[in-house]
N, C-alpha and C positions, 0 to 999 in steps of 0.2 A: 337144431344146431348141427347132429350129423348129416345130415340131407344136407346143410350151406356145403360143410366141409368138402362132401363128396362132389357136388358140383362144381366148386371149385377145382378140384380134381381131376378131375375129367375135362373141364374146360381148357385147365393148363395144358393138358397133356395134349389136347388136340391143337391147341395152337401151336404149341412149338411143332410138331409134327406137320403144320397148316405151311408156317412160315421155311419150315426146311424143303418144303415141295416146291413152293412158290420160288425157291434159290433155284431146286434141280430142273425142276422143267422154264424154266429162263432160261437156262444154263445151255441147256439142251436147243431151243428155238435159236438161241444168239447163237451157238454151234455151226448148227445145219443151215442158217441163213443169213445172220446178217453180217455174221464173218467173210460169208463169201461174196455177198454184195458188196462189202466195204472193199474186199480184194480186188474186186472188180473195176470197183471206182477210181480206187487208185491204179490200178494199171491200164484203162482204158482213158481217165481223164486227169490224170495224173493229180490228184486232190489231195489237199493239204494237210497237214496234221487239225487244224484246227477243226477244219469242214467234219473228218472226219469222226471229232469226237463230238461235236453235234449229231451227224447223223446216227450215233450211237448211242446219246442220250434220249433224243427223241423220239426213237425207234423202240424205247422201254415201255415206256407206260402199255400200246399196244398187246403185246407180248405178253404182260403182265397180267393185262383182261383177262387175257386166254387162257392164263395159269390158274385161277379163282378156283373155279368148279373142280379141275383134275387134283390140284393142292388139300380143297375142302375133301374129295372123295378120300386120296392119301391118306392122309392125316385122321378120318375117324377108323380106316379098315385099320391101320396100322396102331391104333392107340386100344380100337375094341378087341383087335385081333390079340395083343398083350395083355393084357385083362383076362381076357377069355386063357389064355394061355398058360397065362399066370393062376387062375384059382379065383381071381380077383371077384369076377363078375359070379359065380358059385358062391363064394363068398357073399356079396349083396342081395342074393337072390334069397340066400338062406335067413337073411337078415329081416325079412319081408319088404324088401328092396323090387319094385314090380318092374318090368321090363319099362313102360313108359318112362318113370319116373328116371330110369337108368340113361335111356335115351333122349330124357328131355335136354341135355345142357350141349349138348353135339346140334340135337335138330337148330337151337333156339342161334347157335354158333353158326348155322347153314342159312338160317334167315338173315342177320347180321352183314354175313359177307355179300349176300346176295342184295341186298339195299346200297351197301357200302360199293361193291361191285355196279352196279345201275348210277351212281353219285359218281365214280371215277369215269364211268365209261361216257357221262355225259357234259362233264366238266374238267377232265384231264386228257382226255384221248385225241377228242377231235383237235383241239390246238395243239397237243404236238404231231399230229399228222400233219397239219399244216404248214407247222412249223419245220418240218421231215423235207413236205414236198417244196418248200421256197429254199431251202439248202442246197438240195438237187439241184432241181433244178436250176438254178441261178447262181449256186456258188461253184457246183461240180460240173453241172456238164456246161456251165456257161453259155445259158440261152438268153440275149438279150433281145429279141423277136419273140412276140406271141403266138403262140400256137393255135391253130384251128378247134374249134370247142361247139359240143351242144350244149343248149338248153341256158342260153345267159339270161341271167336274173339281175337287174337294176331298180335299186327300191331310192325313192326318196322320202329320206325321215325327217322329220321335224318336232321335236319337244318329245318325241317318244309315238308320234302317231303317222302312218307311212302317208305322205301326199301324193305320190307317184309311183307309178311300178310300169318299169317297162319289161317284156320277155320277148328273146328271141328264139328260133330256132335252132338255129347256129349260128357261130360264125366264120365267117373264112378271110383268114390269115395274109392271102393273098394277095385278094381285091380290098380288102378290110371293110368288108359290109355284114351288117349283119342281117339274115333273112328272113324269112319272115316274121315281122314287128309288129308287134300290139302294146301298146299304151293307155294304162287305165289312168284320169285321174280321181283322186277322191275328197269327196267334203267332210269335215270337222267329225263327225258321225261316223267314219269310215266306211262310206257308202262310194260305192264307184258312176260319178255324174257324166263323165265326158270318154270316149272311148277314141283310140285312133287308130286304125290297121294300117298296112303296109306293107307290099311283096317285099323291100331290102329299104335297108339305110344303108347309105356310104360315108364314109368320114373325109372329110375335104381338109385334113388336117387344120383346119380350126372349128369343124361343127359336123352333126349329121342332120344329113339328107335324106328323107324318107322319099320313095318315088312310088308312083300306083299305088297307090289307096283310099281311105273312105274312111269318115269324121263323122261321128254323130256325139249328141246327147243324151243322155240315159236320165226317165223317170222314174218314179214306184212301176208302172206300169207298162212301159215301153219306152223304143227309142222315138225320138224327134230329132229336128234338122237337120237330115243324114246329107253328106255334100260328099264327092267324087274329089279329090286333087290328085295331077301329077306331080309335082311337088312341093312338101311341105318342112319345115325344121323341125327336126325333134329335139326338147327342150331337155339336151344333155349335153352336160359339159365334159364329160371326162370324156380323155383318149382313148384309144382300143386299149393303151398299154394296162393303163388305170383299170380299167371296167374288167381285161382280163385276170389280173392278179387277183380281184375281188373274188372271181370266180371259186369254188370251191369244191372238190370231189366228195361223196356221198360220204363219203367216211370221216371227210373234215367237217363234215355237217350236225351239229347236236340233235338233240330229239325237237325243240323247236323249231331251228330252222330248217329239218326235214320237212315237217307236217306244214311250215309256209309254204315250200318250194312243189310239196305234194300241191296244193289247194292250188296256185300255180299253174301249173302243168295240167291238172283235172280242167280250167277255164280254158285252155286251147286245147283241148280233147288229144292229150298227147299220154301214151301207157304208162302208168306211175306204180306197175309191180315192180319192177328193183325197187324205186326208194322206197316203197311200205316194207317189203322186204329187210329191207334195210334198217329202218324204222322200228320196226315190232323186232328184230334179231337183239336191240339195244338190251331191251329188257328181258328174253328169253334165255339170251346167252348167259346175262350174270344169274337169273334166276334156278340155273343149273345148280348150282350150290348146292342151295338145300335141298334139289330133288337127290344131289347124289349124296347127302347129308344122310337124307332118310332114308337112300335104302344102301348106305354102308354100313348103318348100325348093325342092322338083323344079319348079314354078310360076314360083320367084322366079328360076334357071340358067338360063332360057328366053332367050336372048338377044334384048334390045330396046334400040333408040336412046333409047325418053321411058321407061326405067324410073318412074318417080314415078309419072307419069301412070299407065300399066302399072299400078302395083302399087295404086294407088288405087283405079282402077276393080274391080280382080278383086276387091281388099277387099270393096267393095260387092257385089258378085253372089253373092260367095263366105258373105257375111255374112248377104244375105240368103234366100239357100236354104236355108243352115243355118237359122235360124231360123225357114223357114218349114216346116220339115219339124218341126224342134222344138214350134211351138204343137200342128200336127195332131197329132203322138206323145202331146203333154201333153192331147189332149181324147181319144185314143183312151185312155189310159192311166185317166182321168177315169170314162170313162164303161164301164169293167172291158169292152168289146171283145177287149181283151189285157189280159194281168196288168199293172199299174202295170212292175213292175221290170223288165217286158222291152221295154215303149213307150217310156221313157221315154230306152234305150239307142239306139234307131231313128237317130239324127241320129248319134250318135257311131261306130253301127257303118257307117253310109254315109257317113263320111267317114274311118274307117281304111282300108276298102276302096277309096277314092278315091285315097287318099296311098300306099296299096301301088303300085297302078298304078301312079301317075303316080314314083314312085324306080324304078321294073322300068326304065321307058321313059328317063328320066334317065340311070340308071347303066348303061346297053349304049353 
C-alpha cells in the first residue's frame, strides 16, 4: 500500500512538471519561429486574420513532438532533483526503498509518453503539416499554378486493394509533362501483371500522353509481349492540378505511407536514404523519452541545494548534445555513410549507454 502511495507520488509530481515543460519549450519554438513566420506572412502576402490563425494552429502539434523527450527529461531532473533535495529520496532509501523500485514510476512514465509520442507523431502531425502546407500555400501566398515537383506517386484504389500505380520522376510545371513514367498494373493478388515505361507524358488538357516507350506483360517468371510505341494513353484521369495537391512532402507522409512511397522509389532504383531517414526518425525521435527518462533519474538523486537551477541547466546541455548528435546521425543516415536504420539509432543508443552508467553508479 505504501509502495502504490509513493508511486503515485512521484508519477504526479513528474507529470505536472512534464506538462509545465511541454507549455515552456512550445512557448519558446512559437517564439523564435513561427511568430516570425506569421510576421513574415503577413507583411510580405498580406494574410488574413483568419489564414493566420490556422497556420498557427497547425503549426502545433509539430512543435509539440518536439517538446516530448526535453519536457520528459525536465520534469524527472526537476522532480528527482527536489526529493533528493528535500531528504525525500534519503528518506525512502532508509526505508528499504531500492533505487529501482524508486525509479520505476518516472521510467515506466518515459515508456508511456514515448508510445503515446510515436501514436501522435503518426496520426496527428502529418495531417496538420498538410493541412500547414495547403494554407500557405493557397490561402497566403495565393498560388493557383502548380509547382514543379519530384517523385509523383498515383495509386489507383479500389475496395481497399491498389489496381494501378503510376510514378514519375518529376514533374514540370511548365510543359505539364511528367517524366519519366512507369505504370504498373495489378491482379486481385496484388501482384504487378502488365508494366508500361515512358520517357514523358504530356497533358493535352483533357488526357495524358505517354510518348517513347515499351509495354509488356509480366509472369511468375518473366516478361512476355514486350511492344515499342511512340504513343500511347495513360489511363489517368486527373489533371496536373488534381494529381499535384495529392502530392505530399515527406513530413506529411505517416509511417505507412512512407514505407509505400519507399518500396516505390526502391522499383525505379531512385536513393530512398531521406525517406528511411525520415521513416525510422518517426520512432527514434519520440522514443527519446524514456532514454532521457532513464538517465534523468540517477542525474536528478545527485544531491544539490538549487535543484531547479540544477536541473535546468543539465536540461540544456543534456538536450543539447542529444540533439547534436541526432542532426549529424540524421545527415550521416542521409547521405547512406551508414544505413538510415542504424544512424538514425546513434543518439538513442549513446544515451541508453549513458543512463546504464549513470543507475550502476547511483544504485551501489
Amino acid at each position: 500500500m505504501h509502495i502504490r502511495i509513493l508511486d503515485k507520488y512521484i508519477f504526479r509530481e513528474v507529470v505536472i512538471t512534464f506538462l509545465f515543460g511541454i507549455c515552456a519549450f512550445s512557448a519558446v519554438f512559437i517564439g523564435s519561429g513561427t511568430l516570425f513566420r506569421i510576421a513574415r506572412y503577413i507583411t510580405d502576402y498580406g494574410a488574413s486574420f483568419e489564414s493566420v490563425v490556422k497556420i498557427f494552429i497547425f503549426g502545433l502539434p509539430s512543435i509539440i513532438m518536439w517538446t516530448f523527450p526535453m519536457s520528459m527529461l525536465l520534469g524527472v531532473l526537476l522532480t528527482f532533483g527536489r526529493l533528493s533535495s528535500n531528504s525525500e529520496i534519503t528518506a525512502m532509501k532508509s526505508c528499504g526503498i531500492g533505487f529501482v523500485r524508486i525509479a520505476a514510476p518516472a521510467v515506466a512514465l518515459g515508456l508511456f509518453v514515448s508510445i503515446l509520442a510515436i501514436a501522435f507523431n503518426e496520426y496527428v502531425v502529418p495531417w496538420a503539416n498538410t493541412a500547414y502546407s495547403n494554407v500557405l500555400y493557397y490561402e497566403i501566398e495565393g498560388n493557383t499554378t502548380m509547382k514543379s515537383q519530384e517523385h509523383i506517386v498515383i495509386k489507383d484504389i479500389e475496395n481497399g486493394e491498389i489496381k494501378r500505380l503510376v510514378y514519375a520522376r518529376n514533374y514540370n510545371a511548365d510543359t505539364q509533362t511528367l517524366n519519366g513514367v512507369t505504370m504498373q498494373d495489378f491482379d486481385g493478388e496484388g501482384k504487378v501483371r502488365h508494366v508500361e515505361n515512358a520517357e514523358y507524358a504530356k497533358w493535352s488538357g483533357k488526357d495524358w500522353t505517354m510518348f517513347n516507350g515499351m509495354l509488356y506483360d509480366v509472369t511468375d517468371t518473366a516478361s512476355e509481349h514486350t511492344m515499342h510505341f511512340n504513343k500511347q494513353i495513360l489511363p489517368v484521369s486527373a489533371s496536373p492540378n488534381r494529381i499535384m495537391r495529392e502530392q505530399k512532402k515527406p513530413e506529411e507522409l505517416t509511417m505507412k505511407e512512407l514505407k509505400a512511397q519507399i518500396a516505390i522509389m526502391r522499383t525505379q532504383y531512385v536513393d530512398t536514404n531521406k525517406l528511411e531517414t525520415e521513416l525510422y526518425q518517426r520512432i527514434t525521435v519520440p522514443m527519446a523519452s524514456l532514454i532521457f527518462a532513464i538517465v534523468a533519474v540517477p542525474l536528478g538523486m545527485q544531491p544539490t541545494r538549487n535543484s531547479s537551477s540544477m536541473g535546468f541547466a543539465m536540461s540544456v546541455i543534456i538536450i543539447f548534445c542529444y540533439y547534436t548528435v541526432m542532426t549529424l546521425a540524421n545527415a550521416i543516415g542521409r547521405s547512406g555513410a551508414l544505413p538510415p536504420a542504424f544512424a538514425v539509432w546513434i543518439p538513442n543508443i549513446i544515451g541508453l549507454m549513458a543512463g546504464v552508467v549513470l543507475i550502476r553508479r547511483a544504485s551501489r
